[in-house]
C-alpha positions in Angstrom: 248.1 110.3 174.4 247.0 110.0 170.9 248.9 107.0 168.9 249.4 106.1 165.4 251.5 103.7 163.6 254.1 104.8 161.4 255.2 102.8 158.5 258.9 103.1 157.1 261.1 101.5 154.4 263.9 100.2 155.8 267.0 101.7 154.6 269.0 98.5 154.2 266.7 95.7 154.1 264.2 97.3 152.1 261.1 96.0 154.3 258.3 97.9 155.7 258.9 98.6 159.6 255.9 99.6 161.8 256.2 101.3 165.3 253.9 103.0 166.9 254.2 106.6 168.0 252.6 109.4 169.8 251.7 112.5 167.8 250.7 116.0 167.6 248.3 117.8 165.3 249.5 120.7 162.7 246.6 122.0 160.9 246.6 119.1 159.0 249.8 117.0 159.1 251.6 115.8 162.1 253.9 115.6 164.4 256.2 113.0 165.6 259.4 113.0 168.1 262.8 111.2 167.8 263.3 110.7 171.2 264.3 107.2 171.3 263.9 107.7 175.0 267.0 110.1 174.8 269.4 107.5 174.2 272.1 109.0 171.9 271.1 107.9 168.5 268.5 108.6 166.7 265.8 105.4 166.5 265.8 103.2 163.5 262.5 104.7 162.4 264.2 108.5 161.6 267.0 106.8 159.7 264.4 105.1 157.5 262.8 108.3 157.1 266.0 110.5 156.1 266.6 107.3 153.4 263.1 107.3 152.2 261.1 110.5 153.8 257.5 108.4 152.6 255.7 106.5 154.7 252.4 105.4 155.8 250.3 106.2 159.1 247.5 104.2 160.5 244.9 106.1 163.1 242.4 103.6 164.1 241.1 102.4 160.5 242.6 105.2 158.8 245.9 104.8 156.6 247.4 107.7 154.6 250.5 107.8 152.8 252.7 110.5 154.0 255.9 112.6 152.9 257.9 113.4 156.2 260.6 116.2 156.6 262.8 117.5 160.0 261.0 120.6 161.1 264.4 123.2 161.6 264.8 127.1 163.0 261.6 128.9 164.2 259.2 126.0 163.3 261.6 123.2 165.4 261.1 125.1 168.5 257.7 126.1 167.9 257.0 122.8 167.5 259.1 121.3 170.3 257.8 124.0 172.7 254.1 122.7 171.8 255.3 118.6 171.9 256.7 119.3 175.8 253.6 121.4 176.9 251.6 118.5 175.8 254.1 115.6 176.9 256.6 116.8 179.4 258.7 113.8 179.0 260.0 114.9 176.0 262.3 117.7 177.8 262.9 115.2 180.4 264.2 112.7 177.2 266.2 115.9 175.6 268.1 115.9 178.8 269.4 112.8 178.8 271.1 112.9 175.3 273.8 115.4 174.0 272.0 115.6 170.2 268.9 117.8 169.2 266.1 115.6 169.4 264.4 115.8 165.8 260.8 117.0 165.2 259.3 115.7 162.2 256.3 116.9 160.2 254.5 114.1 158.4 252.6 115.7 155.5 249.0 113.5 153.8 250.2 113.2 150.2 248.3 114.7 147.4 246.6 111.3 146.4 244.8 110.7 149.6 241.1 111.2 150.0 
């Protein structure tokens, strides 16, 4: 499974956070799940992000800063359907846990090579 490291802003402390994630490809952003292994709140990373939606990613010795946002409607479940075809223990996660898992699409800001 493909890996990157996602760093946030934390929302109260104001430091950067770093946790690595799996991810999917979309044309050319992608795509990272709040699973927090199903347990019923969202992790600490997707609060950070709703606070401050940029970021930066690392990939190997790539780093671009990114602009995130919660996919919703018709591209969630595209989306989702695509994340558990790749990595069923995402539906397995979804299971666990009464609230909808979020899906978010980390877009390369305009400054990056």
């Amino acid at each position: 499974m493909p890996v990157l490291l996602l760093t946030t802003t934390g929302r109260r402390s104001g430091r950067p956070h770093t946790t690595a994630l799996t991810f999917l490809s979309d044309g050319r952003n992608l795509v990272i799940v709040g699973s927090n292994g199903g347990v019923p709140k969202d992790p600490d990373w997707m609060l950070n992000l709703r606070a401050n939606p940029r970021a930066v990613i690392q990939m190997g010795d790539v780093r671009l800063a990114v602009r995130s946002r919660e996919a919703a409607g018709a591209k969630r479940s595209e989306l989702w359907n695509r994340v558990v075809q790749k990595y069923s223990g995402y539906a397995a996660y979804q299971s666990r846990t009464n609230r909808t898992i979020p899906v978010v699409i980390l877009e390369p800001e305009r400054d990056n090579p």
